[in-house]
ZATI-692641 format. One record per atom (N, C-alpha, C, O): chain; residue in three letters; atom name; x, y, z; residue number from 1. Coordinates in steps of 0.1 Angstrom, whole numbers. Example, Ala and Ser with C-alpha at 12.3 -4.5 7.8 and 13.67 -1.06 7.14 Angstrom:
# ZATI-692641
 chaine residu atome     u     v     w num
      A    Ala     N   132   -57    78   1
      A    Ala    CA   123   -45    78   1
      A    Ala     C   132   -33    78   1
      A    Ala     O   142   -33    85   1
      A    Ser     N   128   -22    71   2
      A    Ser    CA   137   -11    71   2
      A    Ser     C   129     0    79   2
      A    Ser     O   134    11    80   2
# end
This chain:
# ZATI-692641
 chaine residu atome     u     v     w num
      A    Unk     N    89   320   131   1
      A    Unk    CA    92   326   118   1
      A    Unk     C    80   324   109   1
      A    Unk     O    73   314   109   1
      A    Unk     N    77   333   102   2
      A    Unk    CA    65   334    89   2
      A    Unk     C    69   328    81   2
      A    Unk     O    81   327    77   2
      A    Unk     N    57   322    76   3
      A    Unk    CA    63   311    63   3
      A    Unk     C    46   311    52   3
      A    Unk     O    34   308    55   3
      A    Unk     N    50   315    40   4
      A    Unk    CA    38   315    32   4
      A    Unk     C    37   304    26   4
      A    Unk     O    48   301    21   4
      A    Unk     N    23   291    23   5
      A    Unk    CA    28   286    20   5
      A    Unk     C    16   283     8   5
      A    Unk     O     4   286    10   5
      A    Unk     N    19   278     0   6
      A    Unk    CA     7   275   -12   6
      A    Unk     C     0   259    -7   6
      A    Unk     O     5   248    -8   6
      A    Unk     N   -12   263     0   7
      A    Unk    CA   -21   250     1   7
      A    Unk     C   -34   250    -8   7
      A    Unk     O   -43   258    -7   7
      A    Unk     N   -34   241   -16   8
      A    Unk    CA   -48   242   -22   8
      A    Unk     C   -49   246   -30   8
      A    Unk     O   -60   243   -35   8
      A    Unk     N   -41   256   -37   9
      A    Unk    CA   -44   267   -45   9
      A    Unk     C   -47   278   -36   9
      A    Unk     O   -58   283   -38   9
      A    Unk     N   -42   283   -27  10
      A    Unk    CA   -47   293   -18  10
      A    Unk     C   -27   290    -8  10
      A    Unk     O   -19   282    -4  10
      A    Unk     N   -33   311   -12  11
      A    Unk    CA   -17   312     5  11
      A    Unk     C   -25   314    15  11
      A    Unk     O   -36   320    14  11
      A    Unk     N   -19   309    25  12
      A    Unk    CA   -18   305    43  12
      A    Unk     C    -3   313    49  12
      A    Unk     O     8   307    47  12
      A    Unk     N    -2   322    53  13
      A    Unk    CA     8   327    60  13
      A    Unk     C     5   320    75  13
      A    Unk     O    -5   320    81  13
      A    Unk     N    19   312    81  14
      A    Unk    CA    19   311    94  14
      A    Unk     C    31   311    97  14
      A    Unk     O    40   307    90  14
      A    Unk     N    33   316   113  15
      A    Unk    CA    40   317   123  15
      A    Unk     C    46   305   129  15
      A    Unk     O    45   303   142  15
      A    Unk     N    53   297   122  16
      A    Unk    CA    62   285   134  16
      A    Unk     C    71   285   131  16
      A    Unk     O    75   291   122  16
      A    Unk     N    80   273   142  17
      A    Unk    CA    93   271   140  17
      A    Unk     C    96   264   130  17
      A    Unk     O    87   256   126  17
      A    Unk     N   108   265   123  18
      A    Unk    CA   116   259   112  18
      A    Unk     C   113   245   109  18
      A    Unk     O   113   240    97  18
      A    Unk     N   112   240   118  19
      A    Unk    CA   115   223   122  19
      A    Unk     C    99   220   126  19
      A    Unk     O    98   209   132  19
      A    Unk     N    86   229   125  20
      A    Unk    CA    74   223   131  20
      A    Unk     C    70   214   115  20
      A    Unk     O    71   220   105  20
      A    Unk     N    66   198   115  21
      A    Unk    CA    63   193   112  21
      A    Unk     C    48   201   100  21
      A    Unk     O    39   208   104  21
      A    Unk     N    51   197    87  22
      A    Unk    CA    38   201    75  22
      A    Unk     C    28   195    81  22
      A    Unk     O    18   200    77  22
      A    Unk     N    26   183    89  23
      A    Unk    CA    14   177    94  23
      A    Unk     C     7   185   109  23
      A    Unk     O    -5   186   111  23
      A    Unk     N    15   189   117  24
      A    Unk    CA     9   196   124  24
      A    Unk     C     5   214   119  24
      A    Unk     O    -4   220   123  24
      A    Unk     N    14   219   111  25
      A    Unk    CA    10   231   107  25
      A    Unk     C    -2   229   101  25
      A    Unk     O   -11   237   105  25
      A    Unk     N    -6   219    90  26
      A    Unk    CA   -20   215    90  26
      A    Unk     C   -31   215    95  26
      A    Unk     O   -40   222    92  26
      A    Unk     N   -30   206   103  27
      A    Unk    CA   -39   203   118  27
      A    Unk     C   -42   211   126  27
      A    Unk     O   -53   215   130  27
      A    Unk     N   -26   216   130  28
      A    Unk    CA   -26   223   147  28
      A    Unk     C   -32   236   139  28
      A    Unk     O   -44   240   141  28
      A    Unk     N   -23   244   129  29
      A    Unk    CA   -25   256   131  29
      A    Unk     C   -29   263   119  29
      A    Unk     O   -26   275   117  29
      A    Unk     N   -38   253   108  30
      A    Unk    CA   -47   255    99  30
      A    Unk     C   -61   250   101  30
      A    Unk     O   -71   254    94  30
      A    Unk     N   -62   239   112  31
      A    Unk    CA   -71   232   113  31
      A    Unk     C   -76   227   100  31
      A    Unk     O   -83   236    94  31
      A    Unk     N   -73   214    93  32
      A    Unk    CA   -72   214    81  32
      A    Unk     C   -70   194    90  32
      A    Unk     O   -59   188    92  32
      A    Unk     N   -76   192    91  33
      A    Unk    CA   -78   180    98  33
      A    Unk     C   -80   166    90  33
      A    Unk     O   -83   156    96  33
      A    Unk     N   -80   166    74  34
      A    Unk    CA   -81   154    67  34
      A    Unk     C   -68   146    63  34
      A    Unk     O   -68   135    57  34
      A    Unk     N   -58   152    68  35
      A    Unk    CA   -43   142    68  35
      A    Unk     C   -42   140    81  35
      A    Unk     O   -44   149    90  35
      A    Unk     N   -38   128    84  36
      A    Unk    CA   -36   123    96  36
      A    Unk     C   -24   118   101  36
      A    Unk     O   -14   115    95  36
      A    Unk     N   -24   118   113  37
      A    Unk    CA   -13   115   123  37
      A    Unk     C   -12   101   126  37
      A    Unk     O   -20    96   133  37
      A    Unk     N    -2    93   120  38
      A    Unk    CA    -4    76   123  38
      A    Unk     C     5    71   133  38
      A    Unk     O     2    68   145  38
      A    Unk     N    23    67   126  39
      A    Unk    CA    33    66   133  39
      A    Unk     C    46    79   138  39
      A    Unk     O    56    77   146  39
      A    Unk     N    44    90   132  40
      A    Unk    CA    53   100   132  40
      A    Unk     C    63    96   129  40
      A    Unk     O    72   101   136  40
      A    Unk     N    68    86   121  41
      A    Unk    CA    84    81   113  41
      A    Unk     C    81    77   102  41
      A    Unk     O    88    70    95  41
      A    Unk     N    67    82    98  42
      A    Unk    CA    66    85    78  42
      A    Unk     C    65    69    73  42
      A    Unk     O    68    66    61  42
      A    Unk     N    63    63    80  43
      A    Unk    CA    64    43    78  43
      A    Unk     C    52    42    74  43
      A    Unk     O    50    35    64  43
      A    Unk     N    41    47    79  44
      A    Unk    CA    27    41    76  44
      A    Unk     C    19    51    65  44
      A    Unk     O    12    44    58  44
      A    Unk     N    19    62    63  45
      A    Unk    CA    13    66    52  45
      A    Unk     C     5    72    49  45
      A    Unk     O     2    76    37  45
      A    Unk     N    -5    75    67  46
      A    Unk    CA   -15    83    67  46
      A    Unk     C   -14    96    67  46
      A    Unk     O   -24   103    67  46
      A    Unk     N     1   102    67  47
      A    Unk    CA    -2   113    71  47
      A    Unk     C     1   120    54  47
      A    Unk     O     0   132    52  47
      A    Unk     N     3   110    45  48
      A    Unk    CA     6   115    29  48
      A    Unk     C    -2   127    23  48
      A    Unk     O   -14   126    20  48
      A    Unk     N     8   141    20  49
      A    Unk    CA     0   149     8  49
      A    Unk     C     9   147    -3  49
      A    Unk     O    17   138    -5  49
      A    Unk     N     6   159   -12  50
      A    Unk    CA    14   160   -19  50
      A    Unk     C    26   174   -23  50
      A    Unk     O    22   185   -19  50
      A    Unk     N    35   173   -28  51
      A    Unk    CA    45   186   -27  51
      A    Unk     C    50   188   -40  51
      A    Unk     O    61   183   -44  51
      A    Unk     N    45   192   -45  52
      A    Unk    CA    41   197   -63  52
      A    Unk     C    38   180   -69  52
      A    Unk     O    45   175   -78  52
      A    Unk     N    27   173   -64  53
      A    Unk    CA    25   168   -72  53
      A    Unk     C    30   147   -69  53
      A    Unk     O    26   136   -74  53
      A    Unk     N    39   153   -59  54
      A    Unk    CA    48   138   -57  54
      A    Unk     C    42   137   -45  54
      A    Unk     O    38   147   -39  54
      A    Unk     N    42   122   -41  55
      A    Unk    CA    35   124   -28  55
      A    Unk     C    47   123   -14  55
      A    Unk     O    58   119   -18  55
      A    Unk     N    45   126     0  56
      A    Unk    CA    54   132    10  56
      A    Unk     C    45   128    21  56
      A    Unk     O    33   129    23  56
      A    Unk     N    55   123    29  57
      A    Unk    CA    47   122    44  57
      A    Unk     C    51   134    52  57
      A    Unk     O    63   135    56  57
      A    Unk     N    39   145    56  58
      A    Unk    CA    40   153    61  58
      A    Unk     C    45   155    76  58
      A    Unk     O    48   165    83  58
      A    Unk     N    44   138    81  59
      A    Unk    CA    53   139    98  59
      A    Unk     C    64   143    94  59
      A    Unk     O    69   147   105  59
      A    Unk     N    74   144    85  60
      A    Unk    CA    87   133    86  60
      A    Unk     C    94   151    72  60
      A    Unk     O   105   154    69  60
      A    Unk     N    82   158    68  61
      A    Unk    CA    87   173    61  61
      A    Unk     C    90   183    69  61
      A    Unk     O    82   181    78  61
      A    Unk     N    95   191    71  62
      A    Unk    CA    97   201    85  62
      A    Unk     C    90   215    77  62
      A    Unk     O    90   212    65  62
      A    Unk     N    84   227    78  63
      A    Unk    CA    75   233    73  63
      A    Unk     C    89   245    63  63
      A    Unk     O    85   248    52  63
      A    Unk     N   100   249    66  64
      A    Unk    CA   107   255    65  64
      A    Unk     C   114   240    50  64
      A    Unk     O   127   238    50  64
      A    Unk     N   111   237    46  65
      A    Unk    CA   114   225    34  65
      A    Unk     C   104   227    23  65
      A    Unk     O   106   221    12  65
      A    Unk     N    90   238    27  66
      A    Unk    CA    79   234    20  66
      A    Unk     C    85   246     7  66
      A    Unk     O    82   244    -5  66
      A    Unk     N    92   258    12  67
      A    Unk    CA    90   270     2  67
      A    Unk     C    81   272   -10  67
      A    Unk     O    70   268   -11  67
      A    Unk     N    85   276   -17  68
      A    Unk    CA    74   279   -28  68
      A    Unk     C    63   271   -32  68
      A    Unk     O    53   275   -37  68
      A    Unk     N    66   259   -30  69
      A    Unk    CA    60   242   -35  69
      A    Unk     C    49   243   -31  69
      A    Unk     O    46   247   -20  69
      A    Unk     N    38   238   -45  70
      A    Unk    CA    24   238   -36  70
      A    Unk     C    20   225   -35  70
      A    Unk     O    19   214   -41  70
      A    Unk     N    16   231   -19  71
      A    Unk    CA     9   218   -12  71
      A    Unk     C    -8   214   -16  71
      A    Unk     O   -17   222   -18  71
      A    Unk     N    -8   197   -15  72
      A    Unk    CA   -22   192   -19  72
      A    Unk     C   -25   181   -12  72
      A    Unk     O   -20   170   -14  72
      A    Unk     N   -34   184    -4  73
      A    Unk    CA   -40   182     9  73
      A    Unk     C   -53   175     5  73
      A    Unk     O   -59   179    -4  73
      A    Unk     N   -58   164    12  74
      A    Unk    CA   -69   157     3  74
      A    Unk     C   -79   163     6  74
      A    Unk     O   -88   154     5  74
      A    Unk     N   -86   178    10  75
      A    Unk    CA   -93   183    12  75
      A    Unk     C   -88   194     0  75
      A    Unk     O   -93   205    -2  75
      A    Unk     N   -77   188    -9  76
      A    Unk    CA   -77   195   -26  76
      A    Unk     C   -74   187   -30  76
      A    Unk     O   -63   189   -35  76
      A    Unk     N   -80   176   -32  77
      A    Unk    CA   -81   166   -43  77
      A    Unk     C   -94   169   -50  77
      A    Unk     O   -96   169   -62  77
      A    Unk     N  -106   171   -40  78
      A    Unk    CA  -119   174   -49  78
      A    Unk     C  -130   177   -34  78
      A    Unk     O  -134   170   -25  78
      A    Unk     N  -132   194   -40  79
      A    Unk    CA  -138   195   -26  79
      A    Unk     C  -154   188   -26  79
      A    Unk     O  -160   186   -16  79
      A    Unk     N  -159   184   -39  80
      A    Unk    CA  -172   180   -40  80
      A    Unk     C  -173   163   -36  80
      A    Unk     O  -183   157   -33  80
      A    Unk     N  -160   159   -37  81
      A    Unk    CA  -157   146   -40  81
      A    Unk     C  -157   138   -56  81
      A    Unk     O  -160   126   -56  81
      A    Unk     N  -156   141   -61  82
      A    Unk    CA  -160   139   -78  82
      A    Unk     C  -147   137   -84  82
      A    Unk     O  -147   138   -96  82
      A    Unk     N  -134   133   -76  83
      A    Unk    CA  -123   132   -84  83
      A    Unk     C  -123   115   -86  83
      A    Unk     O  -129   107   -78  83
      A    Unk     N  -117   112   -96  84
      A    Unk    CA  -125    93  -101  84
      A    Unk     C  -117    90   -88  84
      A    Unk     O  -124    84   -80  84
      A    Unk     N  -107    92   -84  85
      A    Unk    CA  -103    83   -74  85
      A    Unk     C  -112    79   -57  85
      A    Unk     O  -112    70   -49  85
      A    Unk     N  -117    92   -59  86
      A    Unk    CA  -130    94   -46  86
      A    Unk     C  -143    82   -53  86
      A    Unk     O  -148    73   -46  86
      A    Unk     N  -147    84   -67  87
      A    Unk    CA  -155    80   -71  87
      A    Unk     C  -155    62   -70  87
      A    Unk     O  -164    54   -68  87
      A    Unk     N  -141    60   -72  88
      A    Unk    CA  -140    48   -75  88
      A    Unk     C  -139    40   -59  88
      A    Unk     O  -143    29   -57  88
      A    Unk     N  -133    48   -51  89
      A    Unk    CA  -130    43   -38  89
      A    Unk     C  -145    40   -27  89
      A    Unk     O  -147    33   -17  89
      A    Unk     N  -152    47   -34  90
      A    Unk    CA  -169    44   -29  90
      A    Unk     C  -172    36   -37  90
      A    Unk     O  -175    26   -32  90
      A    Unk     N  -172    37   -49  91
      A    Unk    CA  -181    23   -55  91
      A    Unk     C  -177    11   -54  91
      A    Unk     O  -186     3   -55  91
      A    Unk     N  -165     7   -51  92
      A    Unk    CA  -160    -5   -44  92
      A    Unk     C  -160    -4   -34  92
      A    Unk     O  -157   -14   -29  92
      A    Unk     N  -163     6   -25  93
      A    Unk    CA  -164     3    -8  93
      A    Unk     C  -149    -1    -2  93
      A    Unk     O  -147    -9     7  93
      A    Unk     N  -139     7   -11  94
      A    Unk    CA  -126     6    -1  94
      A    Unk     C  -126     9    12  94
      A    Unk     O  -121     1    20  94
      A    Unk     N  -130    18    16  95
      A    Unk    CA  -128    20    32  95
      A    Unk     C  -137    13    42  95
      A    Unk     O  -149     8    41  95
      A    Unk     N  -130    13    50  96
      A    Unk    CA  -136     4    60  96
      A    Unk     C  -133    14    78  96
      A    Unk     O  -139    23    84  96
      A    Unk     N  -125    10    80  97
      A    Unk    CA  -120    22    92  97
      A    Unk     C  -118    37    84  97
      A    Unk     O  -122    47    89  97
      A    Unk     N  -113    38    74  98
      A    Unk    CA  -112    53    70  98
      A    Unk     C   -99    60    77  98
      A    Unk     O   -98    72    77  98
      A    Unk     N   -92    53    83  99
      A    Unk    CA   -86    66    91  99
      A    Unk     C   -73    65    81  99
      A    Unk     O   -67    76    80  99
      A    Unk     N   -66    53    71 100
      A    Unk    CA   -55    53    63 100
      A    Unk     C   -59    62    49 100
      A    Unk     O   -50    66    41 100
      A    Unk     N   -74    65    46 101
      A    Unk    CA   -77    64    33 101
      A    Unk     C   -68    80    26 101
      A    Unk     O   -61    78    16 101
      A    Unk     N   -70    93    33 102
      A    Unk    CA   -64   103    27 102
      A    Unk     C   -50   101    22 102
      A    Unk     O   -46   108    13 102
      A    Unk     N   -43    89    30 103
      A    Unk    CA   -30    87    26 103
      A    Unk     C   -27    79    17 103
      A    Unk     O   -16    77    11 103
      A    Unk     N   -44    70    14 104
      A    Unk    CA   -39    62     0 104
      A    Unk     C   -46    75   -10 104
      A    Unk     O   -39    83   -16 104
      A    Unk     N   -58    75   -10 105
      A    Unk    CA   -58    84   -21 105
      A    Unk     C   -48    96   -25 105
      A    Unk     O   -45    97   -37 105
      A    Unk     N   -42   103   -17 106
      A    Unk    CA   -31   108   -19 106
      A    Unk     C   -18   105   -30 106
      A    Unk     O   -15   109   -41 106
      A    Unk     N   -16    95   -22 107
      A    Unk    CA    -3    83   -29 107
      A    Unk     C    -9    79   -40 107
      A    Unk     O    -1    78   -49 107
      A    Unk     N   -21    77   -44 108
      A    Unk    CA   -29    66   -53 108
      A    Unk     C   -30    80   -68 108
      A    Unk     O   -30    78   -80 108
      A    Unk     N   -31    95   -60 109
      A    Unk    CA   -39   105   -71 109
      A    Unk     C   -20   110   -78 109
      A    Unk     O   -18   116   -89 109
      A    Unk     N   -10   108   -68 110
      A    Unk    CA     0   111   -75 110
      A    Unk     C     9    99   -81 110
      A    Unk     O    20   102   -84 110
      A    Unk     N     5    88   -84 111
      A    Unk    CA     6    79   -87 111
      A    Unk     C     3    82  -105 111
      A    Unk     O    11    85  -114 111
      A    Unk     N   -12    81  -106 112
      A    Unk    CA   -25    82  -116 112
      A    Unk     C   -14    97  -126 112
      A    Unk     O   -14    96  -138 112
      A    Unk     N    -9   107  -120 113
      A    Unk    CA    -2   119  -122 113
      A    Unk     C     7   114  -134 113
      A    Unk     O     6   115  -146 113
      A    Unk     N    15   107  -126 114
      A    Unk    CA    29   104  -130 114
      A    Unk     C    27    90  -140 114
      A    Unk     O    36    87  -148 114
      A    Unk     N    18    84  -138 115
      A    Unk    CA    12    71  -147 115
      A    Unk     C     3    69  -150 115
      A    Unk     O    -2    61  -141 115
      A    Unk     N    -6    73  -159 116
      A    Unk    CA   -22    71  -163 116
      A    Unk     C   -31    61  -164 116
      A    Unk     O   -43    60  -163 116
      A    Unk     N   -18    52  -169 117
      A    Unk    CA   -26    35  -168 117
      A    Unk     C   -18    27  -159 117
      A    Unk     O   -16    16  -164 117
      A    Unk     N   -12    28  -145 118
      A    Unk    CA    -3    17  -145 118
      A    Unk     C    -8     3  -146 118
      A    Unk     O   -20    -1  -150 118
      A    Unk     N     3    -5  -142 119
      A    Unk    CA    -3   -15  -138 119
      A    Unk     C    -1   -22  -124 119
      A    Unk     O     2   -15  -114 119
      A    Unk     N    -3   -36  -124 120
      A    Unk    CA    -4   -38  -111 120
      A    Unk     C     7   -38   -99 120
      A    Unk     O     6   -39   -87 120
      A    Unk     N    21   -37  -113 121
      A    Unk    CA    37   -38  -107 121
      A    Unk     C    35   -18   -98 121
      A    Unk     O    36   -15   -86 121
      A    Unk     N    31    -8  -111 122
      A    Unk    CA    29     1  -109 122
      A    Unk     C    27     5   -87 122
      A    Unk     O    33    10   -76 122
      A    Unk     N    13    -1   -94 123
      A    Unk    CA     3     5   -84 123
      A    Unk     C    11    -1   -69 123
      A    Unk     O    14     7   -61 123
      A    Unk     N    13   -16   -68 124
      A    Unk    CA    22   -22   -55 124
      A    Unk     C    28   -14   -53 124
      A    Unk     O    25    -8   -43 124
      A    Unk     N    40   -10   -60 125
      A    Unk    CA    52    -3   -59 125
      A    Unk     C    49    15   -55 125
      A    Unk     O    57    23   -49 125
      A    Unk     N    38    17   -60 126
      A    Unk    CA    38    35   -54 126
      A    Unk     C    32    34   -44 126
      A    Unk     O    33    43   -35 126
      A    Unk     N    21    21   -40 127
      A    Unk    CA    14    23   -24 127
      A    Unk     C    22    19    -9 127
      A    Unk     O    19    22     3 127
      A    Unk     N    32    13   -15 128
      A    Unk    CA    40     1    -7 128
      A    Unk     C    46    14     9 128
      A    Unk     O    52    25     8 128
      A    Unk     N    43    11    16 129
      A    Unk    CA    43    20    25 129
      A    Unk     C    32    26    32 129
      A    Unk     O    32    30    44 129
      A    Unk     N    22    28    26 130
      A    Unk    CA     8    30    31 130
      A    Unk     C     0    19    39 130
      A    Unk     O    -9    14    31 130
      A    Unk     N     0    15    50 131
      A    Unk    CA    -6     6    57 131
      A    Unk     C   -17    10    59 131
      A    Unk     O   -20    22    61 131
      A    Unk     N   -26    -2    58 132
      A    Unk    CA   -38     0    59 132
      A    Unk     C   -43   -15    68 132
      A    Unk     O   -43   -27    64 132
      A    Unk     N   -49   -10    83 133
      A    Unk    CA   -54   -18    91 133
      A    Unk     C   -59   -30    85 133
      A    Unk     O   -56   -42    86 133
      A    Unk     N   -68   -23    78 134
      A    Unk    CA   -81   -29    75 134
      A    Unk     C   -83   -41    66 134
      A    Unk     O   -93   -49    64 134
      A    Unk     N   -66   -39    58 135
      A    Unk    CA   -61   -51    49 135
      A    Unk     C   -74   -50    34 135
      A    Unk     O   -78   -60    28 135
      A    Unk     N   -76   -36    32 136
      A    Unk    CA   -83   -36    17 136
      A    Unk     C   -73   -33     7 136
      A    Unk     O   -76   -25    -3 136
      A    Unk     N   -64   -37     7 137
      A    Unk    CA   -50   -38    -8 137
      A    Unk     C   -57   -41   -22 137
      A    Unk     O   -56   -34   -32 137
      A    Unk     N   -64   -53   -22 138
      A    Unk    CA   -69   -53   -32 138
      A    Unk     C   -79   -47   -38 138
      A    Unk     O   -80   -47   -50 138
      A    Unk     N   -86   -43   -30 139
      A    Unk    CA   -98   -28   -32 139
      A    Unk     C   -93   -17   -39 139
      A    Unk     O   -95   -12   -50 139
      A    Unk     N   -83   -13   -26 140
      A    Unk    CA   -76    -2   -34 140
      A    Unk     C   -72    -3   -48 140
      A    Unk     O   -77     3   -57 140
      A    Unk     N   -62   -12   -49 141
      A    Unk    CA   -53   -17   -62 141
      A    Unk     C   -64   -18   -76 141
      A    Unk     O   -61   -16   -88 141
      A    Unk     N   -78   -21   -71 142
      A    Unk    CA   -92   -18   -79 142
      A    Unk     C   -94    -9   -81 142
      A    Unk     O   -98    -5   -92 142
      A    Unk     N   -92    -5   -76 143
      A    Unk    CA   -95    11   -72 143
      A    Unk     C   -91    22   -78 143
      A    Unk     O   -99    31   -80 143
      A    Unk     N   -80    23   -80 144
      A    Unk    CA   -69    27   -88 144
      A    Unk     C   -70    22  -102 144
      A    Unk     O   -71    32  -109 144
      A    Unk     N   -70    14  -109 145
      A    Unk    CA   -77     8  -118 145
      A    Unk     C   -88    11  -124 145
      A    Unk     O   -87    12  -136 145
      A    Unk     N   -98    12  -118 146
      A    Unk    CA  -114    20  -116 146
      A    Unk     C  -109    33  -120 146
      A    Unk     O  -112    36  -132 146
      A    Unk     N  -102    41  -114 147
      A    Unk    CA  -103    53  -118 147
      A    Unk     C   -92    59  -131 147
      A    Unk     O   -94    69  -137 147
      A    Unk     N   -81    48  -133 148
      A    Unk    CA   -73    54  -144 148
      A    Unk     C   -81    51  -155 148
      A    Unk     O   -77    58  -165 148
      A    Unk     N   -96    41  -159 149
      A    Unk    CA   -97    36  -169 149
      A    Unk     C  -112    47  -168 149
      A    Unk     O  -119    47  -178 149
      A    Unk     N  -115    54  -162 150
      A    Unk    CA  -126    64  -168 150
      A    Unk     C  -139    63  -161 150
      A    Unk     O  -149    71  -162 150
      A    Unk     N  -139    51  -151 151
      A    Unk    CA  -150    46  -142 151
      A    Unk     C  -152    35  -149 151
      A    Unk     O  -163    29  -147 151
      A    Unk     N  -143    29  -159 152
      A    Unk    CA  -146    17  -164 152
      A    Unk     C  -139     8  -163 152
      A    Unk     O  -127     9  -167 152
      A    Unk     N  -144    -6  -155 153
      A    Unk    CA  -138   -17  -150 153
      A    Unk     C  -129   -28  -163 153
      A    Unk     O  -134   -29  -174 153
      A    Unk     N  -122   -34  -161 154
      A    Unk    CA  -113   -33  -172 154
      A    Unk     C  -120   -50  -174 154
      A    Unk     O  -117   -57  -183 154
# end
């Protein structure tokens, strides 16, 4: 079945079943390859966009759930990279493997949305679900930080 769907600021008409996962319609059949595939039971966090704004793990959304709602894919968070959260996430050198990071920045930019300054209760509580191998929590949680205050470290 056809399904139009708002990614990016841009429609994508595609052809799948009801029930094909928003993470593979991405992937498989946008090639759109910067959310990722981790545990497919929405536990770990990498596969996070967002769906007007709130963030969603796209294993665990079925594509016929998306309707009108525009989707934001971290390849629309900032195609230059220049969003403070990208900015900030390099100058502290959060990533390390990279393969969790679209799903914190994700989580971390609808976070920043919905709270402009949190704090650190904040920040725990909206990442909590996002595993990250690599055990950089407190980078991130910097990070996030870094970027609500302007690029200025508090």
């Amino acid at each position: 079945m056809p399904y139009t769907l708002k990614i990016n600021g841009q429609s994508k008409t595609v052809d799948v079943p009801a029930d094909m996962p928003l993470l593979w319609v991405l992937r498989d059949v946008l090639n759109m390859k910067g959310t990722k595939f981790g545990c497919g039971i929405g536990a770990c966090g990498a596969c996070t966009v967002q769906l007007n704004g709130t963030a969603i793990r796209a294993c665990q959304t079925p594509v016929s759930r998306v309707g009108n709602q525009e989707v934001r894919t971290i390849e629309g968070l900032s195609p230059d990279g220049s969003h403070p959260l990208q900015k900030a996430w390099l100058e502290l050198d959060v990533p390390q493997c990279g393969y969790c990071q679209a799903g914190q920045l994700m989580t971390a930019a609808a976070l920043l949305t919905k709270t402009p300054k949190p704090t650190d209760a904040d920040i725990d509580s909206a990442m909590t679900g996002n595993i990250c191998r690599c055990g950089t929590y407190l980078r991130i949680r910097e990070a996030i930080h870094l970027a609500a205050n302007g690029g200025r470290k508090a």
